[in-house]
C-alpha positions in Angstrom: 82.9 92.3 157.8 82.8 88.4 156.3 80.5 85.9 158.2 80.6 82.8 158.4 77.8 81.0 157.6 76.7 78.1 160.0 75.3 74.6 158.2 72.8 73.9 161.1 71.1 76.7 160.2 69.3 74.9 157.2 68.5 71.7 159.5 65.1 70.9 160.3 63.1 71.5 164.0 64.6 70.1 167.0 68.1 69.5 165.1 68.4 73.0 163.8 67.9 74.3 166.9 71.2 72.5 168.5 72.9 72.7 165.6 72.3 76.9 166.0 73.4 76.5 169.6 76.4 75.1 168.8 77.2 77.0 166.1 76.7 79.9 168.4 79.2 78.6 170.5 82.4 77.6 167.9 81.6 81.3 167.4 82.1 83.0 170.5 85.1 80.4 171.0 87.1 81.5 167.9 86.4 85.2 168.6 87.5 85.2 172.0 90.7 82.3 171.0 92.3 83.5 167.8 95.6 81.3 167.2 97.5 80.5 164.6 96.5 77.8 162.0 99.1 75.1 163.3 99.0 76.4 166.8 95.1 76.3 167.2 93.4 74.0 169.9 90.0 72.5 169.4 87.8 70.8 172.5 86.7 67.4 171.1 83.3 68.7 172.6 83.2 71.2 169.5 83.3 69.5 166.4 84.9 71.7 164.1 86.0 68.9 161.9 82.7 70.2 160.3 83.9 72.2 157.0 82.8 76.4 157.2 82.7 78.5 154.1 84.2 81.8 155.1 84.9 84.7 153.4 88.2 86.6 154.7 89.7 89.8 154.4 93.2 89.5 152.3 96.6 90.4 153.6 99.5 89.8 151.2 103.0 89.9 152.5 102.5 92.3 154.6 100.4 94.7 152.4 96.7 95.0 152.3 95.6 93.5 148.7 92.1 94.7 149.3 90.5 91.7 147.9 87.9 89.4 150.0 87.9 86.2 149.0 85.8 82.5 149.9 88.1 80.1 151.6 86.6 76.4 153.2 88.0 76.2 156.8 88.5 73.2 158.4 89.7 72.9 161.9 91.9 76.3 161.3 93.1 74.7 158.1 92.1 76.8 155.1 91.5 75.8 151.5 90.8 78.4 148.4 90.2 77.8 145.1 92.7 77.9 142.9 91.2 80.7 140.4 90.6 82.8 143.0 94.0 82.7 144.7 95.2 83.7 140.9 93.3 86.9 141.4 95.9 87.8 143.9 98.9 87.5 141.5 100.0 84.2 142.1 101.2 81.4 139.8 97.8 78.8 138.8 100.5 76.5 137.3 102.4 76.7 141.1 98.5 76.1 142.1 97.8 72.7 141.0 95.9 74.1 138.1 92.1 74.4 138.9 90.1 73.2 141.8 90.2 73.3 145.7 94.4 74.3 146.7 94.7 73.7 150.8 96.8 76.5 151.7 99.2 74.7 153.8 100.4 72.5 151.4 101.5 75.1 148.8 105.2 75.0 149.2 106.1 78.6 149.5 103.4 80.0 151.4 102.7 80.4 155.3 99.3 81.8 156.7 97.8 83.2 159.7 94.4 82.7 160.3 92.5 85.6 162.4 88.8 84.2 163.0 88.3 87.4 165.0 88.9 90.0 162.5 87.7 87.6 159.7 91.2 88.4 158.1 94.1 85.9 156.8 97.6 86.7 156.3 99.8 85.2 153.5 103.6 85.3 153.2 103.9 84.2 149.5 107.6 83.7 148.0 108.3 85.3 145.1 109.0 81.9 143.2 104.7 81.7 143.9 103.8 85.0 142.1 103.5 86.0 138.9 105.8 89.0 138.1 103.9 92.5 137.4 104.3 93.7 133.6 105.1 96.5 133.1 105.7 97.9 129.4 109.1 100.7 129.7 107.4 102.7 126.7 104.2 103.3 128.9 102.7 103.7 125.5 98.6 104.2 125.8 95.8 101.6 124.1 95.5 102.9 120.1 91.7 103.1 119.4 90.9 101.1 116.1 91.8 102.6 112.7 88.8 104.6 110.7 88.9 105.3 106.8 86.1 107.6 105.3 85.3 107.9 101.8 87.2 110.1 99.0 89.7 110.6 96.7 93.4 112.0 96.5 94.7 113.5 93.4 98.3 113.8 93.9 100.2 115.2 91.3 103.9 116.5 90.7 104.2 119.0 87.0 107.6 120.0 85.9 108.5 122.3 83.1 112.1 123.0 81.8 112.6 125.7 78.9 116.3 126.1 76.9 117.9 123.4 74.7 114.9 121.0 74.2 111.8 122.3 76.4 109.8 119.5 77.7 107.4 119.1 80.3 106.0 116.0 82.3 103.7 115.4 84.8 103.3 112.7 87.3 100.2 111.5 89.0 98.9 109.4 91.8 94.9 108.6 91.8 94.0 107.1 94.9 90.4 105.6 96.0 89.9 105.3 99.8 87.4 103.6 101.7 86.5 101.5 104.9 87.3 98.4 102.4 90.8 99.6 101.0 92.9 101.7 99.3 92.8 101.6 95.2 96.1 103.4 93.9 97.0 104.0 90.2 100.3 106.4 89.0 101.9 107.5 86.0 103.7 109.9 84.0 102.7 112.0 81.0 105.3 112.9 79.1 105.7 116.3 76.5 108.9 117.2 74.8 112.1 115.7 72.6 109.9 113.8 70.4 107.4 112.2 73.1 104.1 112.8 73.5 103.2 109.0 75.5 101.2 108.3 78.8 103.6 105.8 81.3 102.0 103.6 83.2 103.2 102.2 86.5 101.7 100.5 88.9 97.9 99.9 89.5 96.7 97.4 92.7 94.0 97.5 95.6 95.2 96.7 98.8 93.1 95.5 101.9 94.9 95.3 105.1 93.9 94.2 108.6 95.5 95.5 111.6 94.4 92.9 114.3 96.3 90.3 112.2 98.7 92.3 110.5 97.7 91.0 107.0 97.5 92.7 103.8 95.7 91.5 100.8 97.6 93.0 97.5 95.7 92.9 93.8 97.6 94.0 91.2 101.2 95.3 90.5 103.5 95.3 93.2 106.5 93.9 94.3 107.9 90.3 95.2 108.6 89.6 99.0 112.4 89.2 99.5 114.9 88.5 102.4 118.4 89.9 102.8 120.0 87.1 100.5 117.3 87.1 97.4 116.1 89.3 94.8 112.7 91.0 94.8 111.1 91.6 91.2 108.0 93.4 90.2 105.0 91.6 89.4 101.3 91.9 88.5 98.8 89.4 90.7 97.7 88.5 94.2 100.0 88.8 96.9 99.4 87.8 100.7 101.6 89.3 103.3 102.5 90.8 106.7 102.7 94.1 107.3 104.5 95.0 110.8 103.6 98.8 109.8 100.3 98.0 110.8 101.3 97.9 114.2 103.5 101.2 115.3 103.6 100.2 118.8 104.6 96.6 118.3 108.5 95.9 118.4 109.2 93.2 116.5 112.7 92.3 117.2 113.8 90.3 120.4 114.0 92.9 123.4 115.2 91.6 127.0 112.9 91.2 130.0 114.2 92.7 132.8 113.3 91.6 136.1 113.5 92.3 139.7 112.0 92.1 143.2 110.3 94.7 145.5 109.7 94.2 149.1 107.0 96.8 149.4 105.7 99.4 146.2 108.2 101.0 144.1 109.7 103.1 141.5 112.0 101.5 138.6 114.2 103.6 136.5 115.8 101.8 133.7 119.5 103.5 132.2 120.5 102.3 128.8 124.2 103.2 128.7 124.1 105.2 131.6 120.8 107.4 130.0 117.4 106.9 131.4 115.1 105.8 129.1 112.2 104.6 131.6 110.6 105.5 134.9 107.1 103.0 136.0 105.6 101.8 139.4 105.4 98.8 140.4 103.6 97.3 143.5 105.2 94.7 145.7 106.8 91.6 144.7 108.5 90.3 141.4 108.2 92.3 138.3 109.3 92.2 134.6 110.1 95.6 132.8 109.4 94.7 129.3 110.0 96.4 125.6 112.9 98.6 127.3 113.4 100.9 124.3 117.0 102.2 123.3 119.0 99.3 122.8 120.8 98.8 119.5 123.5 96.2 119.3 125.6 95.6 122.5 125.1 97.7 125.8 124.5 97.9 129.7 120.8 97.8 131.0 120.7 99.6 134.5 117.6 98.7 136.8 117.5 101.2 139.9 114.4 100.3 142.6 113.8 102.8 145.6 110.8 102.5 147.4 109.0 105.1 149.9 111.8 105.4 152.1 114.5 106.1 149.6 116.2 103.0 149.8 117.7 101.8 146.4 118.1 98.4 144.7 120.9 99.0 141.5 120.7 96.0 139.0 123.0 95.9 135.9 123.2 93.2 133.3 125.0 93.0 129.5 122.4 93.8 126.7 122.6 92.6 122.8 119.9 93.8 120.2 120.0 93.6 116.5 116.6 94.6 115.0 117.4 92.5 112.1 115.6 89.5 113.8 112.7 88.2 114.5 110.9 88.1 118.2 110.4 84.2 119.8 107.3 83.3 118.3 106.6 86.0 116.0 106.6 85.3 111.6 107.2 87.4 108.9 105.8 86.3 105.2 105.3 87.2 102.1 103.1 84.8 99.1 102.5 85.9 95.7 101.6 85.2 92.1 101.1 86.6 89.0 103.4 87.6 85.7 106.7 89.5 86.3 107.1 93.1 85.4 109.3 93.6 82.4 110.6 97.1 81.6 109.0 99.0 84.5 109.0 102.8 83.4 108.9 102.7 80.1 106.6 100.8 79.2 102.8 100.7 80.4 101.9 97.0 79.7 105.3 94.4 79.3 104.6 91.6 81.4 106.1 88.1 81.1 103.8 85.3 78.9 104.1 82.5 81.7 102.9 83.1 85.6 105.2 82.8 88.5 105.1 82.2 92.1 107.3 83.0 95.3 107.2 83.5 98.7 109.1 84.4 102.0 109.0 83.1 105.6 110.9 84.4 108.7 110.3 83.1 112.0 111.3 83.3 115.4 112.5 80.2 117.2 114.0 81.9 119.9 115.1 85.0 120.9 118.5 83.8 119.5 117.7 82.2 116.7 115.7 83.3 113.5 115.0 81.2 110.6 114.3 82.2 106.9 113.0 80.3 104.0 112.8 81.5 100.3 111.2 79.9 97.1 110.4 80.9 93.6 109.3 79.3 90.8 108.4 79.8 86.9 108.5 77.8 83.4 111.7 76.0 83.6 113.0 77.8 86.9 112.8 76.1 90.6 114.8 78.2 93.2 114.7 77.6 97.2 117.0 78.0 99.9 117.2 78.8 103.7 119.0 80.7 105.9 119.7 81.7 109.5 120.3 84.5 111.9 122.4 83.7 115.4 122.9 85.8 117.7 126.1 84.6 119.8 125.4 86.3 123.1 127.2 89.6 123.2 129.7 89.1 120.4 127.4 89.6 118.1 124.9 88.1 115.5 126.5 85.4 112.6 124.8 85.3 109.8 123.7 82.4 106.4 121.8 81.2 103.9 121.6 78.6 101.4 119.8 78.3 98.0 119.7 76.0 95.1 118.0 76.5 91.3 116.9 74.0 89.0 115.4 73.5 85.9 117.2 74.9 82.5 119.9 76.2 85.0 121.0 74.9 87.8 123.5 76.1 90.4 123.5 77.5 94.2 124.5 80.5 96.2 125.4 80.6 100.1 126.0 83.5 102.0 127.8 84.3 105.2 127.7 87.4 107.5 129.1 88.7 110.5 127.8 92.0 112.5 128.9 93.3 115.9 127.8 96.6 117.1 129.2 98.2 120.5 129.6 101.8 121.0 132.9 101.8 120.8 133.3 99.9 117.7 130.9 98.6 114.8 131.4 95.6 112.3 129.5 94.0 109.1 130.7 91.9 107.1 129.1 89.7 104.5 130.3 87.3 101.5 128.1 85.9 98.6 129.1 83.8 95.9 127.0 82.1 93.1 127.8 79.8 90.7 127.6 80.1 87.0 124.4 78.1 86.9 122.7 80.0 89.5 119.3 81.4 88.3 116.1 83.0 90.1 113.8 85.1 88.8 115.4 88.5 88.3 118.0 86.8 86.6 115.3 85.3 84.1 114.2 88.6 83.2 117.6 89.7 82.2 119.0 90.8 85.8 122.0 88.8 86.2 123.2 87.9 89.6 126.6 89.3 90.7 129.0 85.8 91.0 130.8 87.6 94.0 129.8 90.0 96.1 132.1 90.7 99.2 131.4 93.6 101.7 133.2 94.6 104.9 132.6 97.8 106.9 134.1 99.0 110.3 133.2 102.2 112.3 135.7 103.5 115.2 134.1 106.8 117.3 137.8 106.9 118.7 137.6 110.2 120.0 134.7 113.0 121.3 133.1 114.5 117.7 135.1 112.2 115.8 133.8 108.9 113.9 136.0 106.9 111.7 134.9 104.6 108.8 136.3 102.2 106.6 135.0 99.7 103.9 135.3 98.0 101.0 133.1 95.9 98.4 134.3 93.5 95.9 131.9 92.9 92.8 132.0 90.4 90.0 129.3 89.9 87.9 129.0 88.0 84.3 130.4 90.7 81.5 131.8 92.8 83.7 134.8 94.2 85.0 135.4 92.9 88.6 135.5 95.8 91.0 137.2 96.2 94.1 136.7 99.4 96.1 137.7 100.5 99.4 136.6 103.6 100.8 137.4 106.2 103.9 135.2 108.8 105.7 136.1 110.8 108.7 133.5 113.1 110.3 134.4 115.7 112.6 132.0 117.7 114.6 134.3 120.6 115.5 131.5 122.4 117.3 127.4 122.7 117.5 127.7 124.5 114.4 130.5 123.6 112.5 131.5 120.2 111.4 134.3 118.6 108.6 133.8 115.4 106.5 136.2 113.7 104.7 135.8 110.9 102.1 138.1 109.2 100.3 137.8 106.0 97.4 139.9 104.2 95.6 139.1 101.1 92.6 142.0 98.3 93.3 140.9 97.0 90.2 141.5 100.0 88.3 144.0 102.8 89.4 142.3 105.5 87.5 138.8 105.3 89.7 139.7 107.1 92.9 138.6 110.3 94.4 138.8 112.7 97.7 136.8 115.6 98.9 137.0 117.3 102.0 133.5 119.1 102.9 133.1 122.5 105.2 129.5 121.9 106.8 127.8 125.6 108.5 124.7 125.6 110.5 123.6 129.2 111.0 120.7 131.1 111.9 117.3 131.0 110.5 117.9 127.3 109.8 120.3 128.7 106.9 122.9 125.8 106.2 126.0 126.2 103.7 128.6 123.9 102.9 132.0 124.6 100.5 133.8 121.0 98.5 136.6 120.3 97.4 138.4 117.6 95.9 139.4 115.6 93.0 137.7 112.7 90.9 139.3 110.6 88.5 142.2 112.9 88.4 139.9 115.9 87.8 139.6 118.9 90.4 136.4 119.1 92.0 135.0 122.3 93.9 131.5 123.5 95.3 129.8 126.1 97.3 126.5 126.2 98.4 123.5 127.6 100.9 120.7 126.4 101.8 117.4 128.1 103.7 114.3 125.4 103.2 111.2 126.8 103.2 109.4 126.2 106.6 107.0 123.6 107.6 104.3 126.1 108.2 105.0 127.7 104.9 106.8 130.4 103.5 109.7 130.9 101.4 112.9 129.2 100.7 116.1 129.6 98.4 119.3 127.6 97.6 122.5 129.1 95.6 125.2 126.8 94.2 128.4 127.3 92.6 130.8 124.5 91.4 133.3 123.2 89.0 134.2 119.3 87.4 137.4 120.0 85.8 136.8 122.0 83.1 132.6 122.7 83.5 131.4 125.1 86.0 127.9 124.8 86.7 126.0 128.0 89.0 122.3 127.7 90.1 119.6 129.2 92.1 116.4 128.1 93.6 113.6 129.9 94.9 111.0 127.8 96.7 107.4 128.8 98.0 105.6 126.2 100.3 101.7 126.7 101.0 98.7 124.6 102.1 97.8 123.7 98.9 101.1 122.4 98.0 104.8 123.8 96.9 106.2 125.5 93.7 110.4 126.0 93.2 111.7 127.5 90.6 115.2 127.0 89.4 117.5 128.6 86.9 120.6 126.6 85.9 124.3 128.2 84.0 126.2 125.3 83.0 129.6 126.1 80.7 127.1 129.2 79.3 124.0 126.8 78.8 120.9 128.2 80.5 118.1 127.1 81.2 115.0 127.4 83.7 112.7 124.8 85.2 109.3 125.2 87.4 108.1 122.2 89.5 104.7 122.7 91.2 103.5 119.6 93.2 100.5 119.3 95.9 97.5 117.1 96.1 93.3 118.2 95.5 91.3 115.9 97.8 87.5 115.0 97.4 86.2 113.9 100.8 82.7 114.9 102.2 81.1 116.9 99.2 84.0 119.5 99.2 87.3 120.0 97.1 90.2 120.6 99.1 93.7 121.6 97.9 96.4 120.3 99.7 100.4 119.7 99.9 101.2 115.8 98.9 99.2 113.2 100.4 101.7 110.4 101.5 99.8 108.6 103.9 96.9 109.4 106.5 94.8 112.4 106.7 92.0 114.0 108.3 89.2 116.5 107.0 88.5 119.0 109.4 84.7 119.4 109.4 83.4 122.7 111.5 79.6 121.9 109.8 79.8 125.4 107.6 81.4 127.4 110.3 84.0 129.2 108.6 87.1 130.7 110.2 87.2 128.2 113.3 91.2 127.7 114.2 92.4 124.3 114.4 95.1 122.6 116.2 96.8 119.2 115.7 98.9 117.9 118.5 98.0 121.8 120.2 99.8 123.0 117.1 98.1 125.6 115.2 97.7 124.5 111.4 95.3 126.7 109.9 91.2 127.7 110.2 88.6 126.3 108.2 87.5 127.4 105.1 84.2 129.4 104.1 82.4 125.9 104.0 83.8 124.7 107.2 86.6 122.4 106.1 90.3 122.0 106.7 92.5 119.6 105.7 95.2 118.1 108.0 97.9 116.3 106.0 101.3 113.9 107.5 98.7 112.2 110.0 100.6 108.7 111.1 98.8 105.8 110.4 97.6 103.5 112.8 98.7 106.0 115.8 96.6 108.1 117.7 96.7 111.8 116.3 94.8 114.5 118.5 92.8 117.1 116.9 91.2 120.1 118.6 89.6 123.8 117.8 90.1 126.8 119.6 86.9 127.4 121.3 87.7 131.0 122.8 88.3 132.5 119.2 84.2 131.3 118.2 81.6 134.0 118.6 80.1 133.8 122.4 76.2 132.6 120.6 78.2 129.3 119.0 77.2 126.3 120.7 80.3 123.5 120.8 79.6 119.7 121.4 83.2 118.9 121.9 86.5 120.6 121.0 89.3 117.9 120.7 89.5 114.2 119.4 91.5 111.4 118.5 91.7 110.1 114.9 93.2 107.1 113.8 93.7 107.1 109.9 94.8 103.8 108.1 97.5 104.0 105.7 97.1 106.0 102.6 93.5 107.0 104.0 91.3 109.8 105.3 89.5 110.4 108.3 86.5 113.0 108.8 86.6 114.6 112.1 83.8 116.0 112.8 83.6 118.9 115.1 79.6 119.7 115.2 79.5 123.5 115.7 75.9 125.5 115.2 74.6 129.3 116.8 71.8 129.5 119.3 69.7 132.8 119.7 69.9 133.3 123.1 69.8 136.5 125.6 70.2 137.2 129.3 67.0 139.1 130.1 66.4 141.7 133.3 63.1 141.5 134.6 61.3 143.1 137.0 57.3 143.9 138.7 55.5 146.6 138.5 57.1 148.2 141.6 60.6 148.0 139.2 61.9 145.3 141.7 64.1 142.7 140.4 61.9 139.6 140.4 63.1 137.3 143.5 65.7 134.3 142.4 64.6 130.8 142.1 61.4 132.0 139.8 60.1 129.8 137.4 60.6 130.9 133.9 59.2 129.0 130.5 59.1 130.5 127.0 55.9 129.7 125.4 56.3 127.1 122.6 60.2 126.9 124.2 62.3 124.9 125.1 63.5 123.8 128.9 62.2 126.2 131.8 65.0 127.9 133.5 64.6 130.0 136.6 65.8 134.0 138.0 68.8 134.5 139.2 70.1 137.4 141.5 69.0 141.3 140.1 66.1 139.4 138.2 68.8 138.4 135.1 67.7 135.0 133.4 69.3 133.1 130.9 67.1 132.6 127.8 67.7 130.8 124.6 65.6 129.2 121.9 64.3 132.2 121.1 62.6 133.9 117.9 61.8 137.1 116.6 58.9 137.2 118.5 58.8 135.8 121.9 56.9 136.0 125.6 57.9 134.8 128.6 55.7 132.9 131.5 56.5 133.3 135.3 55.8 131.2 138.2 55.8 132.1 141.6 54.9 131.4 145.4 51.0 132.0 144.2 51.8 134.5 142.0 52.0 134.5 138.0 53.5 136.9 135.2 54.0 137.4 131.6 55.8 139.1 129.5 56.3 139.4 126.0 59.2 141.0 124.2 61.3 141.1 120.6 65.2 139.3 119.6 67.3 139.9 117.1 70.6 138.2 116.6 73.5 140.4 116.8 75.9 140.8 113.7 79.1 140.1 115.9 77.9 136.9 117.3 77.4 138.6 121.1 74.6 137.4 123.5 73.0 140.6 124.2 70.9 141.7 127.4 67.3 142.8 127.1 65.2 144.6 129.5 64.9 145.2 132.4 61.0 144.3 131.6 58.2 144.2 133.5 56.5 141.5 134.7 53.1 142.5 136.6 52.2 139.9 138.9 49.2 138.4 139.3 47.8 136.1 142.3 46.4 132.6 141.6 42.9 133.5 142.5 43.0 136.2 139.7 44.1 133.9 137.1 
């Protein structure tokens, strides 16, 4: 229980003495008179005008917040500071900031103060408290990301023999380390007159997760927004990279809010389906990240505390992920020499640098801006643009950019997208002027003068989903283009489903098609799907089947038949998928040509002295490392994958990046003498990197071992036991067994006693099957101390 602590106690002599007498007193006076603060009367005899420093239990609306905190009391009145009243939740800013806050002039708030049972009781409004946060995806802390050391070879070779054989082979070199990622590719090309090495892109990349920054040397390509044009490029670019964070949402979500009288449970529905259940504790709480929400919708809060008593809260919802969160920025800056004929040839680069960049930002969670700027020899291009979202009718779209220099002209766009579930619509117009010029146009990429696109999607009945759209293109020696386009998809039942698609070319009468599509979902993940249409005034048919091979591995096969007028065309596939990577073959009949193709592609890793072949490497790994054990079984997310190799290793490939991926062993398959430090952990790989986990496995010699005296008596429990030149003692157990490792060929035992001493000395020999055997019973004679 709090004290409180009287002042006279630190006066000297004769005045201490009264001042402790006193004290004493105000004391027994407040214990035996509690009152309220406002109510409490005070004999002008007692001066307790005098400021006390007391420390008081804390009661908070009714609900013990099992905090004790220092408050000055001053004839009942109380005073806190204002840092330590934020401990309890409430507001600093409602506070006055920092320093002393007198409790009764917080508007608000209403105390009772119980000298007695050292105790104070706050009713605090909820306009006075901070809300409790709670996060709807309830998603736990990611430890930091970890790169080891190593290399990835991944490769993709494919052969095709007939009518001009020819063979290429595509590869991906890829340096990994704590620093960054180094990543060259290419293609080597064998057959119809080439014999040539491709080159295509070659950079080192840095990037940073706590600031969501990536450093880029080398070729890559330009940062673009919806309205410009990205080209590649070989230079320095600086950017953010919203992939470094998986658990961060980036787009503006609500915060839903509520009140609780005493601690509850909130379920949020997001069109009527839960997507959330947290606790909260008493008073005013915000529910934030609610996950589910695309485009408009109904956001359901349902409270119910102890008692069963519920609190239903709905309120309209409108999300579009295309922008940006209040506060948060997208970017993009680069420079360098643009790209020019990017797959054919190794080293084409323009003569004169160039520069752009890209900035989004969130003003609000209603507004997102955008900014755009290039520039070159002779080219200057900038423009802006906007996204609004206009409450639940949808987000209007807009930019604006001009180019100068040798060519000048502008482009402005305008968009339109609404999203409900019972209707969707996106719309967007673009038009440039004959002057307009940015970068890709430079390098011989003309920008389309008109570009006009409208699509909407009607669900207007249960399985069915209705689509319709059309694009209008112009571009500079060109026929214009207008197409509009129909698709109706059908699910008729869990297994069978129609799809029909229809186009037509305004512009010309001859481009127009329609095919009507059969869709089967059978067993054994065996799919097959039968065509039929027309194109351009020619019949169209095709039947096929499907079985992919399956994740774990095995076999898979596809058969396809089909005719385009007057060409039929019949294949078949056979496809075997492995650890070390996948191999299809494929044999192909079209109008009596034949010919047959192999592709093999997988991956060989170097990572912690060994070679490991694998399936393709996309982005993070891990290296299962048993230290030599071979044979361990290995689990990813309790999964089995596969057991290590002869020199302890297993690779673990389609790790996520940046995310928490758990990794375990089976411990009960391991022979009984293996000694296991720990049997699961959590690896975080950065992106196109590999993690070593380490699980640190090694084989004891160790026996349980019978002994007994000369009599053949089990030697009593609780006996002493040491191995000479051993390790830790250990003791007997019940019928004289004892537990025993460290041990070598040769080996003796000392034994301690109440006055009595033994030793004994006997030979081990690991088993073959890995089993802790049981020696003995030996004897032990046992000696008194005197005869030692």
């Amino acid at each position: 229980m709090a004290r409180a602590r009287c002042p006279a106690a630190t006066a000297p002599g004769d005045e201490r003495r009264a001042g402790l007498g006193r004290c004493l007193l105000l004391c027994a006076l407040a214990a035996a008179l509690p009152a309220r603060a406002d109510e409490l009367a005070i004999p002008a005899a007692l001066d307790m005008a005098q400021p006390q420093e007391v420390f008081l239990e804390v009661i908070l609306n009714g609900q013990p917040s099992g905090r004790i905190l220092r408050f000055r009391a001053t004839g009942g009145r109380l005073a806190c500071d204002a840092a330590e009243l934020a401990t309890l939740g409430l507001d600093p800013a409602r506070l006055g900031g920092t320093g002393e806050a007198r409790l009764d002039e917080l508007p608000g708030l209403s105390y009772r103060y119980d000298a007695a049972a050292q105790r104070v009781e706050l009713s605090v409004d909820d306009s006075l408290r901070l809300p409790f946060l709670a996060d709807a995806r309830q998603l736990a802390r990611t430890a930091p990301a970890q790169s080891g050391r190593g290399l990835v070879l991944n490769y993709d070779a494919y052969a095709q023999s007939g009518a001009g054989s020819r063979f290429a082979l595509w590869s991906q070199l890829r340096y990994f380390a704590p620093s960054g990622v180094f990543d060259h590719t290419g293609t080597w090309y064998d057959g119809d007159g080439q014999h040539r090495y491709v080159r295509y892109d070659t950079a080192w990349t840095r990037s940073d997760p706590a600031s969501m920054r990536v450093l880029q040397i080398g070729d890559g390509i330009t940062s673009a927004l919806n309205w410009s044009r990205p080209v590649r490029f070989a230079g320095v670019q600086w950017r953010s990279d919203f992939g470094l964070r998986p658990d961060l949402i980036t787009f503006p979500l609500p915060s839903l809010g509520g009140s609780a009288a005493v601690p509850s449970a909130v379920d949020l529905y997001v069109n009527n389906v839960r997507r959330a259940s947290v606790d909260v504790p008493s008073g005013p709480f915000v529910l934030n990240q609610a996950p589910g929400i695309t485009g408009a919708g109904q956001a359901t809060l349902v409270t119910r505390d102890a008692l069963g008593r519920t609190v239903t809260t709905a309120l309209p919802l409108y999300i579009d992920a295309r922008m940006l969160a209040t506060g948060l920025d997208s970017y993009g800056v680069e420079a360098g020499f643009v790209r020019r004929r990017y797959g054919l040839a190794s080293f084409d680069y323009a003569g004169h640098p160039s520069a752009s960049g890209s900035w989004r930002h969130g003003l609000g969670d209603a507004l997102t801006v955008e900014l755009h700027g290039e520039a070159s020899a002779g080219l200057a291009n900038a423009g802006g643009g906007a996204l609004v979202r206009l409450g639940q009718a949808g987000v209007l779209s807009g930019s604006l950019a001009l180019s100068g220099g040798r060519e000048s002209g502008r482009q402005a766009s305008l968009g339109y997208q609404w999203i409900r579930p019972e209707l969707a619509l996106d719309a967007e117009l673009t038009e440039r002027s004959s002057g307009y010029a940015d970068l890709a146009a430079r390098e011989g990429a003309p920008a389309p003068r008109r570009l006009a696109r409208f699509t909407v999607s009607v669900p207007f009945a249960p399985g069915h989903n209705l689509a319709l759209s059309y694009i209008g293109l112009r571009s500079p020696g060109a026929p214009a283009s207008r197409i509009g386009a129909l698709t109706w998809f059908y699910a008729m039942t869990r297994r069978i489903s129609l799809n029909l698609s229809a186009y037509r070319d305004f512009a010309r009468s001859s481009a127009s098609g329609a095919f009507l599509t059969l869709n089967l979902a059978l067993d054994d993940r065996i799919t097959a799907s039968a065509l039929g249409g027309s194109q351009g005034g020619q019949p169209y048919r095709n039947l096929q089947a499907l079985r992919p091979a399956d994740y774990g591995g095995g076999w898979g096969w596809g058969v396809q038949d089909g005719r385009s007028g007057d060409l039929r065309f019949r294949q078949a596939q056979l496809q075997y998928l492995g650890s070390a990577g996948q191999l299809t073959a494929l044999v192909q009949d079209t109008d009596g040509h034949r010919s047959a193709s192999l592709d093999a592609y997988g991956a060989l890793v170097w990572m912690d002295g060994s070679l490991q072949p694998a399936r393709r490497i996309y982005d993070g790994f891990a290296l299962v490392s048993t230290d030599g054990v071979a044979d361990v079984p290995v689990l990813h997310e309790n999964r089995p994958i596969g057991r290590t190799d002869a020199g302890g290793h297993l690779l673990v490939p389609d790790l996520n990046a940046y995310q928490s991926n758990q990794l375990s062993i089976d411990s009960l398959a391991l022979p009984a003498d293996t000694r296991v430090d720990i049997v699961a952990q959590e690896v975080v790989p950065q992106a196109r990197s590999g993690v070593l986990a380490r699980f640190p496995l090694s084989r004891y010699a160790a026996a349980s071992i019978a002994l007994a005296d000369e009599a053949g008596q089990p030697l009593p429990p609780g006996t002493r036991v040491r191995l000479a030149d051993g390790a830790a003692d250990t003791v007997v157990g019940y019928d004289g067994l004892t537990f025993v490792s460290g041990l070598r060929e040769h080996n003796r035992l000392e034994l301690e006693g109440d006055g009595w001493h033994c030793s004994v000395a006997f030979d081990y020999r690991r088993p073959a099957d890995g089993s802790l055997p049981r020696i003995g019973p030996l004897t032990c004679p046992r000696r008194t101390e005197a005869a030692r």
